[in-house]
KOLTOR-481602 format. One record per residue (C-alpha): residue number from 1; residue in one letter; x, y, z. Coordinates in Angstrom, 1 decimal. Layout:
N
<r><i>NUM</i><aa>A</aa><u>X</u><v>Y</v><w>Z</w></r>
...
//
This chain:
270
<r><i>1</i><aa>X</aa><u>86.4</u><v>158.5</v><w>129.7</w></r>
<r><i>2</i><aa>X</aa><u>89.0</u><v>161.6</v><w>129.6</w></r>
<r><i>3</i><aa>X</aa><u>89.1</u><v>163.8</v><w>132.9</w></r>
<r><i>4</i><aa>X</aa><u>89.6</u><v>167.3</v><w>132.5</w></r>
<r><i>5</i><aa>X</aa><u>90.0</u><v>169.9</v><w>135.4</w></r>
<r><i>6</i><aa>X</aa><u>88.9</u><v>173.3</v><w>134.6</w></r>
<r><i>7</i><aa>X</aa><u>90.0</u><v>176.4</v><w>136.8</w></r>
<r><i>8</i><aa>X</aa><u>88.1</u><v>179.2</v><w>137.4</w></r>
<r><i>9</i><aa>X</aa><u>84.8</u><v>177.4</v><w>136.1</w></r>
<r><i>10</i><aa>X</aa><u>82.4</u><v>179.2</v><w>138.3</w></r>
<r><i>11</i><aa>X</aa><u>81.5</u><v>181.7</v><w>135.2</w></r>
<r><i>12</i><aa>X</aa><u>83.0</u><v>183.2</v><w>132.5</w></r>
<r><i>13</i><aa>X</aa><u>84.8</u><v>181.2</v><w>129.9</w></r>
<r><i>14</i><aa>X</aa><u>85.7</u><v>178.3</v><w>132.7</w></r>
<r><i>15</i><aa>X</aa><u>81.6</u><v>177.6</v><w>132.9</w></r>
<r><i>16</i><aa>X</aa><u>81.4</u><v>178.4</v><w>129.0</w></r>
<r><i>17</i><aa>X</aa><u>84.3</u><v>175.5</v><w>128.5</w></r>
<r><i>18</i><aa>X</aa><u>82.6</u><v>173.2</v><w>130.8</w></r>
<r><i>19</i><aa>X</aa><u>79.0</u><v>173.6</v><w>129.3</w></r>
<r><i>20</i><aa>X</aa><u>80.6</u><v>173.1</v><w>125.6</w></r>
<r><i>21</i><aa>X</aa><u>82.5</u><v>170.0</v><w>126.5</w></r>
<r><i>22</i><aa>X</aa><u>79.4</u><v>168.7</v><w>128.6</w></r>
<r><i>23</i><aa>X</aa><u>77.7</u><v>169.2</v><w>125.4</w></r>
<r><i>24</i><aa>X</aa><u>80.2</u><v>167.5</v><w>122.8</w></r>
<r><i>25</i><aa>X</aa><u>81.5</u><v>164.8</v><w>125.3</w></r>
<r><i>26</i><aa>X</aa><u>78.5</u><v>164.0</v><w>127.2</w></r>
<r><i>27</i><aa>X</aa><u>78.9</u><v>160.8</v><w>129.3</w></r>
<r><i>28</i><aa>X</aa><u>82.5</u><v>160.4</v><w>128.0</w></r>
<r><i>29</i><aa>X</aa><u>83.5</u><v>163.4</v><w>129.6</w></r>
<r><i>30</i><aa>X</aa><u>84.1</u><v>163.8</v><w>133.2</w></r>
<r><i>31</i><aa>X</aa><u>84.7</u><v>167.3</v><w>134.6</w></r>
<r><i>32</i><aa>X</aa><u>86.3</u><v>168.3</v><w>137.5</w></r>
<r><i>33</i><aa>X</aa><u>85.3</u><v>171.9</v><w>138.1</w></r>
<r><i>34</i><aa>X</aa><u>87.6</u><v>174.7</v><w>140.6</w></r>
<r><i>35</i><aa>X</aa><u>86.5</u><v>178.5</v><w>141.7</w></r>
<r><i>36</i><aa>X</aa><u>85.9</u><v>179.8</v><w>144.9</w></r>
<r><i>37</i><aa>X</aa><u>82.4</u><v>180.1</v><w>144.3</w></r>
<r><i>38</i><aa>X</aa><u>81.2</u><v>176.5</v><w>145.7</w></r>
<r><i>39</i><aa>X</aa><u>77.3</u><v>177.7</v><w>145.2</w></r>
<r><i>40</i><aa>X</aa><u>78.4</u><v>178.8</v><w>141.3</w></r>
<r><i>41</i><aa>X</aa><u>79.9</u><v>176.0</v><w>140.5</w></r>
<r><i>42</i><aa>X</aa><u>77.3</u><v>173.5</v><w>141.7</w></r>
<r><i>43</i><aa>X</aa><u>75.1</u><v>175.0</v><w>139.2</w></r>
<r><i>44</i><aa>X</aa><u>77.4</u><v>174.7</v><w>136.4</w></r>
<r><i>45</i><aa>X</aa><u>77.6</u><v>171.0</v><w>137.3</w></r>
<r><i>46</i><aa>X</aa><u>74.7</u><v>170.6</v><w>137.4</w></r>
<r><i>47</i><aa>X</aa><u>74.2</u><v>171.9</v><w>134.1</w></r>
<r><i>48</i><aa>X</aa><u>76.9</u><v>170.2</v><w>133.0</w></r>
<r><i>49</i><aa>X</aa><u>75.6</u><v>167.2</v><w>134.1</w></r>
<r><i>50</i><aa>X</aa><u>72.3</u><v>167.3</v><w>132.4</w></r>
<r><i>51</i><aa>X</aa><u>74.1</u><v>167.1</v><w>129.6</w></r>
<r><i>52</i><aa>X</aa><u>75.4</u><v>163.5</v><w>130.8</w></r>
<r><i>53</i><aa>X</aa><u>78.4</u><v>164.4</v><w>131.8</w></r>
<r><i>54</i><aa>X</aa><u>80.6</u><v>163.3</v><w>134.9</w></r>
<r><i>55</i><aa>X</aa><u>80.8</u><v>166.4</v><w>137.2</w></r>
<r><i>56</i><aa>X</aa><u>83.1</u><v>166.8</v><w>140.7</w></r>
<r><i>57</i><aa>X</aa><u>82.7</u><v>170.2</v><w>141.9</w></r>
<r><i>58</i><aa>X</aa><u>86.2</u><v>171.2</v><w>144.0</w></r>
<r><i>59</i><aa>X</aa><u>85.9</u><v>174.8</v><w>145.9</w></r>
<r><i>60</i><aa>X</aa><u>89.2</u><v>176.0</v><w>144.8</w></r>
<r><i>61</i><aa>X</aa><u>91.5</u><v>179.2</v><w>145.9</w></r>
<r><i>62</i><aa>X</aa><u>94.4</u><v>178.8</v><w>143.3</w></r>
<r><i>63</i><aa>X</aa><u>96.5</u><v>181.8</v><w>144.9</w></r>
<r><i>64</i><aa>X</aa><u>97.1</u><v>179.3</v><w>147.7</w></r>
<r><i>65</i><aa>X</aa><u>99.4</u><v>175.8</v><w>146.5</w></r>
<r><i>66</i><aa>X</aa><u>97.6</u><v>173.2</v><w>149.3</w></r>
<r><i>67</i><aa>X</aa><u>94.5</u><v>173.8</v><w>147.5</w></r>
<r><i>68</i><aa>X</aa><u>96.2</u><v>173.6</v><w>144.2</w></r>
<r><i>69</i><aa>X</aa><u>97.2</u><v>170.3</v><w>144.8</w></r>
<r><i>70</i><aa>X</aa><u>94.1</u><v>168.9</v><w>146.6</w></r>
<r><i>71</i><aa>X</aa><u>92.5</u><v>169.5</v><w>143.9</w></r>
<r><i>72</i><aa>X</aa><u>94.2</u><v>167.5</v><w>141.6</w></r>
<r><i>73</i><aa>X</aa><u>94.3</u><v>164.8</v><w>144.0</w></r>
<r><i>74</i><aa>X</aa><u>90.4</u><v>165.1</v><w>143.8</w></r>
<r><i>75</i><aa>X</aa><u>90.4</u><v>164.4</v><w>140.5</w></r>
<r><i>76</i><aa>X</aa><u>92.9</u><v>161.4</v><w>141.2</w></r>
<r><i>77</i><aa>X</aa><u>91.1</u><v>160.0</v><w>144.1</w></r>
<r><i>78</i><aa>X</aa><u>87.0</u><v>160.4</v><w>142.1</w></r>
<r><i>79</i><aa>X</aa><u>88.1</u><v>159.7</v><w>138.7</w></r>
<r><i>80</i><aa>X</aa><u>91.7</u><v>157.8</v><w>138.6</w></r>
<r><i>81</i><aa>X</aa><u>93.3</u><v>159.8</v><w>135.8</w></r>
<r><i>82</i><aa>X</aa><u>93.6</u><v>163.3</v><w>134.5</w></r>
<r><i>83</i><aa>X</aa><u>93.7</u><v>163.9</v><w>130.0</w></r>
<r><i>84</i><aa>X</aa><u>93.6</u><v>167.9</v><w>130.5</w></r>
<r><i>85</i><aa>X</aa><u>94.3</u><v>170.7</v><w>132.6</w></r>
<r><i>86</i><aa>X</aa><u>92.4</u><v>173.9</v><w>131.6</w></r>
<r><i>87</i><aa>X</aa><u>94.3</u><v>177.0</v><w>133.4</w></r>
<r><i>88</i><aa>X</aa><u>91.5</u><v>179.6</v><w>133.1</w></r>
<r><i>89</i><aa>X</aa><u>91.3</u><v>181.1</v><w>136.5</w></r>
<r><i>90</i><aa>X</aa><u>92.6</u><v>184.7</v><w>136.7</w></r>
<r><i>91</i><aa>X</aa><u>91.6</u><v>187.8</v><w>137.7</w></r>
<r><i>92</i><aa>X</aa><u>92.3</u><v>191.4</v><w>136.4</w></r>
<r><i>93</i><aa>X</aa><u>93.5</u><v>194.6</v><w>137.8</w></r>
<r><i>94</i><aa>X</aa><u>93.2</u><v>198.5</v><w>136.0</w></r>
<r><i>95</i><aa>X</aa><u>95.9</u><v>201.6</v><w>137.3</w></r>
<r><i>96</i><aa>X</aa><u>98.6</u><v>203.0</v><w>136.0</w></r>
<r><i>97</i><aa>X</aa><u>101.5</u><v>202.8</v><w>138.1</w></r>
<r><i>98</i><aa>X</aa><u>101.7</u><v>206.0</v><w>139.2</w></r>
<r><i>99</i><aa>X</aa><u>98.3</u><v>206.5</v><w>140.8</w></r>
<r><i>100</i><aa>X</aa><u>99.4</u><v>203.1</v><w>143.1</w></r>
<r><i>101</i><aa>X</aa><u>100.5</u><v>204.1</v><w>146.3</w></r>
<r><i>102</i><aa>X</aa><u>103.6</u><v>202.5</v><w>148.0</w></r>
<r><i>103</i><aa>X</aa><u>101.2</u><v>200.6</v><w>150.7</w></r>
<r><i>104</i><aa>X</aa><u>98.9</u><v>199.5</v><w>148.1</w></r>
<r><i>105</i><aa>X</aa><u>101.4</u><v>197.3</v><w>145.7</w></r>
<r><i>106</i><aa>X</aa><u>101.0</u><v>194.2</v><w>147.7</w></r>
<r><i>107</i><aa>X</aa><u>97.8</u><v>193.7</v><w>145.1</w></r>
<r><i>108</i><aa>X</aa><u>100.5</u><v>193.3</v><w>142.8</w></r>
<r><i>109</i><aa>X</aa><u>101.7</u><v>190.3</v><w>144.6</w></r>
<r><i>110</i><aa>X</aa><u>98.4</u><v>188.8</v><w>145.2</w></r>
<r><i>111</i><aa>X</aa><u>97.6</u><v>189.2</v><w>141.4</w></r>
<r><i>112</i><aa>X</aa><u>101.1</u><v>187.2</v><w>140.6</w></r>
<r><i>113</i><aa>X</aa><u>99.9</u><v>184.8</v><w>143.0</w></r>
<r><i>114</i><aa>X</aa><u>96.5</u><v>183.9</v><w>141.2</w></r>
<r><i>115</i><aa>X</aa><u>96.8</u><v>184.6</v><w>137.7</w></r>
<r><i>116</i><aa>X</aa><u>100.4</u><v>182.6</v><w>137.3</w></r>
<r><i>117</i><aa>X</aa><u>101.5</u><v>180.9</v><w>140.5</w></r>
<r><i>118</i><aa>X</aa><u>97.8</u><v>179.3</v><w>140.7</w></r>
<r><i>119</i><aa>X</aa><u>98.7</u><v>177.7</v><w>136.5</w></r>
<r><i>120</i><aa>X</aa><u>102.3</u><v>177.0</v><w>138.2</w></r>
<r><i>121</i><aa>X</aa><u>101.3</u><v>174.8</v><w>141.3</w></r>
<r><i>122</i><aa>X</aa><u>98.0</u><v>173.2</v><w>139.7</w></r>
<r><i>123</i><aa>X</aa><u>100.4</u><v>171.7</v><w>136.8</w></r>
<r><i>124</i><aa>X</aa><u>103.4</u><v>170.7</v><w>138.7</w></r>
<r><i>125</i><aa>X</aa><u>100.5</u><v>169.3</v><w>140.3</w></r>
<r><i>126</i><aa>X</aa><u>98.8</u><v>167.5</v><w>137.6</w></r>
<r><i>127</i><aa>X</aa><u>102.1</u><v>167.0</v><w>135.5</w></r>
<r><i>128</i><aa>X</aa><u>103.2</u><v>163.3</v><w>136.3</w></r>
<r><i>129</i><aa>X</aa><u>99.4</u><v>162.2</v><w>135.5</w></r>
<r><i>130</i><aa>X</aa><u>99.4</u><v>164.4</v><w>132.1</w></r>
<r><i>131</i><aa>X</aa><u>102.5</u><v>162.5</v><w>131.4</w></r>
<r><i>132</i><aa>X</aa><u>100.6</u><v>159.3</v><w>132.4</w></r>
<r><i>133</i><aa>X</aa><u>97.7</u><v>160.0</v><w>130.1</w></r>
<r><i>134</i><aa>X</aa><u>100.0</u><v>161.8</v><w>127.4</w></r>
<r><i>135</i><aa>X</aa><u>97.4</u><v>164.4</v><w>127.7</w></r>
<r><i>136</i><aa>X</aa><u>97.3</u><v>168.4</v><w>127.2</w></r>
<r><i>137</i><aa>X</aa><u>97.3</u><v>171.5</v><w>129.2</w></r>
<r><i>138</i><aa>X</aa><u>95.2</u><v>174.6</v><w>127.7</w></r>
<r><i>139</i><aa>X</aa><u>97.0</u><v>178.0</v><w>129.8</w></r>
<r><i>140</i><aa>X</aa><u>94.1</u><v>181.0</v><w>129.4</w></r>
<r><i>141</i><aa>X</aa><u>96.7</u><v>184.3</v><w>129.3</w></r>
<r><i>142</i><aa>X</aa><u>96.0</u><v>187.5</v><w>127.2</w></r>
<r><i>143</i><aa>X</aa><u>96.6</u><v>189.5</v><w>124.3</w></r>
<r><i>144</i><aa>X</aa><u>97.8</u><v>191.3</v><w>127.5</w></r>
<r><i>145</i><aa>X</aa><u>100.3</u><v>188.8</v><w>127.8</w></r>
<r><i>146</i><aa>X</aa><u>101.9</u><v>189.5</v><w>124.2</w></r>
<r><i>147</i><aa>X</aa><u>101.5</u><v>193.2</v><w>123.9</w></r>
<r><i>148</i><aa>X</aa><u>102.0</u><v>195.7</v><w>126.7</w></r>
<r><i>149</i><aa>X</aa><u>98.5</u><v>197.8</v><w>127.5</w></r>
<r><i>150</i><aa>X</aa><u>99.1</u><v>201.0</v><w>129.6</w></r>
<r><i>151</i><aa>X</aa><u>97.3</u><v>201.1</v><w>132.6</w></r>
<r><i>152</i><aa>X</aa><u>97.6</u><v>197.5</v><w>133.1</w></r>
<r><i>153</i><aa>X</aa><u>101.2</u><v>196.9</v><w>134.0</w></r>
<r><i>154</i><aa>X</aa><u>100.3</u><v>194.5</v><w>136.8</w></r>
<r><i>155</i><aa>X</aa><u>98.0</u><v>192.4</v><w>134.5</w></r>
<r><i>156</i><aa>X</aa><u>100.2</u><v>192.5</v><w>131.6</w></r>
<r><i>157</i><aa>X</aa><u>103.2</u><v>191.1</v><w>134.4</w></r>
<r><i>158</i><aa>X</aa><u>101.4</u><v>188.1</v><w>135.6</w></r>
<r><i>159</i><aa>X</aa><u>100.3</u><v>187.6</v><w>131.6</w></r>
<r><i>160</i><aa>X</aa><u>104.0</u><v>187.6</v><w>129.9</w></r>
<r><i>161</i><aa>X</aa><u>105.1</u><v>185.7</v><w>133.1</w></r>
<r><i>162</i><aa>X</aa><u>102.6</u><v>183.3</v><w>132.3</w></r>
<r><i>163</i><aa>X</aa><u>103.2</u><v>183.3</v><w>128.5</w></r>
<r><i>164</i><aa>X</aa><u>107.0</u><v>182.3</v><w>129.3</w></r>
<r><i>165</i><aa>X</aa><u>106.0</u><v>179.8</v><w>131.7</w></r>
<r><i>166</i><aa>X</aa><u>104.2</u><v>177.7</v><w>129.6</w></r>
<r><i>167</i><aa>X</aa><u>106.4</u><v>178.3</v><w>126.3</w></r>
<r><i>168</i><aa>X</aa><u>109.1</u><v>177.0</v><w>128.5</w></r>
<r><i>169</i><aa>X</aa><u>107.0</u><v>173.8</v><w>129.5</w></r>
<r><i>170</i><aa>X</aa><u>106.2</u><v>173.2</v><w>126.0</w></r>
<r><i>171</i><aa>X</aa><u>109.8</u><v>172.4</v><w>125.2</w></r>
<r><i>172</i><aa>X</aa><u>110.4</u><v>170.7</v><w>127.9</w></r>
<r><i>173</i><aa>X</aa><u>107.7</u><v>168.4</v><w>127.7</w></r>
<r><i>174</i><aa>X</aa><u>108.1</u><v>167.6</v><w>123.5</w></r>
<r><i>175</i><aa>X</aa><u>109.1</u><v>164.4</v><w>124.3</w></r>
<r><i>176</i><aa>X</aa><u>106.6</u><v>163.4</v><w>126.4</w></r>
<r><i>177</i><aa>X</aa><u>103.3</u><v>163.3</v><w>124.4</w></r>
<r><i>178</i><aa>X</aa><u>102.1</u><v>166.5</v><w>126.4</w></r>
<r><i>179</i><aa>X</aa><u>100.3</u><v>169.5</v><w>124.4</w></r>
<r><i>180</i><aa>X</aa><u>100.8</u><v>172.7</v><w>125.7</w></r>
<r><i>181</i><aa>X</aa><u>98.5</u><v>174.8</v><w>123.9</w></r>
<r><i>182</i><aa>X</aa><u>98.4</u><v>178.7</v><w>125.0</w></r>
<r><i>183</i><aa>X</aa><u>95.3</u><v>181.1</v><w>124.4</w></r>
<r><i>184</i><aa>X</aa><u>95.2</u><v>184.5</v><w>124.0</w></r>
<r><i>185</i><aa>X</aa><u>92.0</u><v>186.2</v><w>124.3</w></r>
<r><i>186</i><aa>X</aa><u>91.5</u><v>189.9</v><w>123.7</w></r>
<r><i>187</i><aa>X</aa><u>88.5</u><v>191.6</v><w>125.1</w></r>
<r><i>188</i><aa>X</aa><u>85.7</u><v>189.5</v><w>126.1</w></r>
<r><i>189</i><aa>X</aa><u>82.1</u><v>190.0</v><w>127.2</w></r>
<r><i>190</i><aa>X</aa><u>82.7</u><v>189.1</v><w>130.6</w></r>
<r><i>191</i><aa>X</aa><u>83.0</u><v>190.7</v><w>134.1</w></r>
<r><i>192</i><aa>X</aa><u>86.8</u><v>190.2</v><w>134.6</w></r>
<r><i>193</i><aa>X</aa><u>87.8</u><v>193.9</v><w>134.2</w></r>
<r><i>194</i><aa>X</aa><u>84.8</u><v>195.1</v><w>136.3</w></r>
<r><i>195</i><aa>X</aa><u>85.9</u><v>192.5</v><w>139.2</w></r>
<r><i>196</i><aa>X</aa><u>89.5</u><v>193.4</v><w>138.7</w></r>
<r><i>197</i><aa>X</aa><u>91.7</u><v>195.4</v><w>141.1</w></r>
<r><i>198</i><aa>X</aa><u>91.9</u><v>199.4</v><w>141.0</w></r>
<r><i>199</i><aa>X</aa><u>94.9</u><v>201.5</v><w>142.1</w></r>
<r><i>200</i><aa>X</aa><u>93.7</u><v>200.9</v><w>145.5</w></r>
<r><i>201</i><aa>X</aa><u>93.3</u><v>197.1</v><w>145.6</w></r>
<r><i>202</i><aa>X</aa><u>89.2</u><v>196.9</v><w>145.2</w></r>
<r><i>203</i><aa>X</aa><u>87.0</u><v>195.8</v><w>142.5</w></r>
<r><i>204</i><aa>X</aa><u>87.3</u><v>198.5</v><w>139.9</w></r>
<r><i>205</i><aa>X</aa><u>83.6</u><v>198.2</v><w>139.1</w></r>
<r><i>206</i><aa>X</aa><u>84.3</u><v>199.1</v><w>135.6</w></r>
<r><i>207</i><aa>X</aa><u>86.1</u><v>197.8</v><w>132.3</w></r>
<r><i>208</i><aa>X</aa><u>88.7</u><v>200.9</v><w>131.7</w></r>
<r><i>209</i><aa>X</aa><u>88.7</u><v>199.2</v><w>127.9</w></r>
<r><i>210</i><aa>X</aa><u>86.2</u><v>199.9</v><w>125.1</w></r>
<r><i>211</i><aa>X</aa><u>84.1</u><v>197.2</v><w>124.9</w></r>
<r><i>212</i><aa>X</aa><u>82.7</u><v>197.5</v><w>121.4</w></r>
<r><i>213</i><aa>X</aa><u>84.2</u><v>194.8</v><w>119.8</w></r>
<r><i>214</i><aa>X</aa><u>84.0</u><v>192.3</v><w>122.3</w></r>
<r><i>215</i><aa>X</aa><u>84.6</u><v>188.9</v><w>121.6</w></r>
<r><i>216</i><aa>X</aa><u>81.1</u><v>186.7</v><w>122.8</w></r>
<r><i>217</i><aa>X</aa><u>82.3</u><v>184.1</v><w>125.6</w></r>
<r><i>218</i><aa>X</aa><u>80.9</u><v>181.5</v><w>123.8</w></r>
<r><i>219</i><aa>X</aa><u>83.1</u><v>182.5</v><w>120.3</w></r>
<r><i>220</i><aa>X</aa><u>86.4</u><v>182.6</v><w>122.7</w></r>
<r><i>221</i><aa>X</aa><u>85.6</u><v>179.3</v><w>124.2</w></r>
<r><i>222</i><aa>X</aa><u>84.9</u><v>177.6</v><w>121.4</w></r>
<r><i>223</i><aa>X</aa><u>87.7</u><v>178.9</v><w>119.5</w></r>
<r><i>224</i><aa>X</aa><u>90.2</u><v>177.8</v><w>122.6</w></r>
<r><i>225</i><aa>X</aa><u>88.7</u><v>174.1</v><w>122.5</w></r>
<r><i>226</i><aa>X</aa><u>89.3</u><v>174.0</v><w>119.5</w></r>
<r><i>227</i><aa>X</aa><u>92.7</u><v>175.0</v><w>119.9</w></r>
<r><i>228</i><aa>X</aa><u>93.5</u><v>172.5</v><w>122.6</w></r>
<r><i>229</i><aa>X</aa><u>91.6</u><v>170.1</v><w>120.5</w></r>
<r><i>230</i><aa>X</aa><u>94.1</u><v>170.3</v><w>117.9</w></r>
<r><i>231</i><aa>X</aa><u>97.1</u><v>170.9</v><w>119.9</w></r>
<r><i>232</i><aa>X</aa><u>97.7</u><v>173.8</v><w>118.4</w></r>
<r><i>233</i><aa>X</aa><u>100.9</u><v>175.8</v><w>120.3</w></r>
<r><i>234</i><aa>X</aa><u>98.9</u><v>179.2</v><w>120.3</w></r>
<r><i>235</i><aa>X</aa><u>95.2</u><v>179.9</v><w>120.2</w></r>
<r><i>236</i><aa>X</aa><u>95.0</u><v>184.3</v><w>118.8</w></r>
<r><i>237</i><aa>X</aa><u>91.0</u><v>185.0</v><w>118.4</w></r>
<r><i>238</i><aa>X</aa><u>91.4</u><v>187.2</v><w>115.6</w></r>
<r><i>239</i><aa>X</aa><u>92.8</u><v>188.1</v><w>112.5</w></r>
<r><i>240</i><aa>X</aa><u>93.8</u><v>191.4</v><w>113.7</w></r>
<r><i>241</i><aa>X</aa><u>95.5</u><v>189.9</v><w>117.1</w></r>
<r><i>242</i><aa>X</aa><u>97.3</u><v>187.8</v><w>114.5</w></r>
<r><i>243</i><aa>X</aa><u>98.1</u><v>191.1</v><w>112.6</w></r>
<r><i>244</i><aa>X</aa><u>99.5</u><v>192.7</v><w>116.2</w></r>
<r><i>245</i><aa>X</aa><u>101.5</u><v>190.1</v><w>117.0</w></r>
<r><i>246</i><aa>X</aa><u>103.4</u><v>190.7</v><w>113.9</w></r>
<r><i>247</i><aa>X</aa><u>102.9</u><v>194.2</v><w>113.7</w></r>
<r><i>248</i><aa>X</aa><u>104.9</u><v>194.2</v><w>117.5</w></r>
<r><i>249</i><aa>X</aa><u>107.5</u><v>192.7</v><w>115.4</w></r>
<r><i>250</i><aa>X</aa><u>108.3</u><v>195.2</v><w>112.6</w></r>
<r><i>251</i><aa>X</aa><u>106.6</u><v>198.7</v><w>114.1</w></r>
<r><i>252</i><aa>X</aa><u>106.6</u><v>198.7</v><w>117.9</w></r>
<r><i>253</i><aa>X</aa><u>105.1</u><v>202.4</v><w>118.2</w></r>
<r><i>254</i><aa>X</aa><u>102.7</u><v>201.8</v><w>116.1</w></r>
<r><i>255</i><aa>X</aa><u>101.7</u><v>198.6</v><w>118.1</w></r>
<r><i>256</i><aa>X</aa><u>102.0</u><v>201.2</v><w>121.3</w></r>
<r><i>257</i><aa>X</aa><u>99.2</u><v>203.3</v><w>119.5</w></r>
<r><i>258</i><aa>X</aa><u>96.9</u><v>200.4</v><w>119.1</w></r>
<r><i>259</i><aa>X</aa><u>96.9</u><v>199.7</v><w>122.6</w></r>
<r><i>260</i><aa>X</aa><u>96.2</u><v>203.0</v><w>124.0</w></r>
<r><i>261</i><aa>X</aa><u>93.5</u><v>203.8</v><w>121.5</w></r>
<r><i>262</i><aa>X</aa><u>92.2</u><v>200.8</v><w>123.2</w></r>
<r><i>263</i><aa>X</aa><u>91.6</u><v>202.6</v><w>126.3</w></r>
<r><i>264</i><aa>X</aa><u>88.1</u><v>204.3</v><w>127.8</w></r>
<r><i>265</i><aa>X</aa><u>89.7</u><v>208.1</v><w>127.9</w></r>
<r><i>266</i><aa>X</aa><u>89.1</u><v>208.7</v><w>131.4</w></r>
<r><i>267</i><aa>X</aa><u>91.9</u><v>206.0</v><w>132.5</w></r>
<r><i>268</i><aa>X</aa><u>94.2</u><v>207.2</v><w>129.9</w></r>
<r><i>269</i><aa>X</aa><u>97.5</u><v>208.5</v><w>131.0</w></r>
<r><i>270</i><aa>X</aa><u>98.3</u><v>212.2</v><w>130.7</w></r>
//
């Protein structure tokens, strides 16, 4: 039975990943779901589990390291091993710099702290039994984490950071039968932009992005699992994020002009 410990599987594409690998895996899956929301992730496991699969629900802060590592050792302690770690919790923030006043950057900090120190302690945390089980670690960054979007320079910083982090961890770990596969999702039909910090450090209550094109959750986690499935190195949704990764490569500006079409004009800068 492989274990897999999902972050930030209250909603979004953490309960979208559980409820597909419930579905595919069934009884040979058991799934060890973190958030903060305890109530929302009981009801995840328990969809989970009508599916027949093994559920452990773990109310989880990943911006703070002792809870990190408790819950891996709730995994250890309920189910003996751990096969994959699934790095999707994260949270979003919207402002350009310049509208954040001096008093108000600590959000900045707090953002660092969940969207790559939370990856950071959970898999030095989970590491030796990955090694153990020569199994995989699926890190949920951004397009924002490739290609810099104005207005999101604190987001795009915890993204890149996290994108180097787990590059780095790939090569380190090539010997040791550990896949490190890193997804990229664009825009995606959930509430993470709405939830997401403002200038002033509160829920910005709105996307700032046009949302036209947004990728269904179910499309993006299916297309990561798949990803991780394969042990791919990179998981890009699209053929056009493919095309802007390369396009960054050979015509910066115009890459620039992509990403601030890609804005709602009233957060544009001026």
């Amino acid at each position: 039975m492989k274990t897999i410990v999902i972050t930030g599987a209250s909603d979004g594409l953490g309960a979208e990943m559980a409820r597909q690998l419930a579905a595919t895996h069934g009884p040979t899956c058991a799934l060890v779901l973190a958030a903060r929301n305890a109530n929302a992730l009981e009801g995840v496991a328990k969809g989970c589990a009508s599916l027949g699969a093994h559920t452990l629900v773990v109310p989880t802060d990943v911006s703070v390291e002792s809870q990190c590592r408790a819950l891996v050792d709730a995994a250890i302690t309920r189910f003996g091993r751990i096969d994959v770690l699934i790095n999707n919790a994260g949270m979003s923030a919207q402002a350009l710099l310049e509208q954040v006043q001096a008093g108000d950057l600590n959000w900045y900090e707090t953002l660092m702290r969940i969207n790559l120190w939370g990856s950071v302690w959970c898999t030095h945390a989970a590491l030796p039994h990955l090694k153990s089980s020569r199994g995989s670690v699926l890190a949920v960054s951004s397009l924002a984490g490739l290609v810099g979007v104005p207005g999101r320079t604190a987001y795009c910083a915890t993204k890149f950071a996290m994108t180097g982090f787990f590059e780095a961890l790939r090569t380190e770990l090539s010997g040791a039968g550990v896949g490190v596969t890193i997804a990229f999702p664009g825009v995606v039909a959930t509430d993470i932009r709405r939830r997401g910090f403002n200038a002033q450090g509160q829920p910005a209550g709105s996307s700032g992005l046009k949302e036209d094109w947004a990728m269904p959750v179910s499309t993006c986690a299916c297309r990561m699992l798949a990803g991780l499935a394969a042990r791919q190195r990179e998981v890009l949704m699209t053929p056009r994020d493919k095309f802007a990764r390369v396009l960054k490569l050979l015509w910066p500006s115009q890459v620039d002009r992509m990403a601030l079409a890609a804005l709602n004009d009233h957060v544009k800068p001026r």
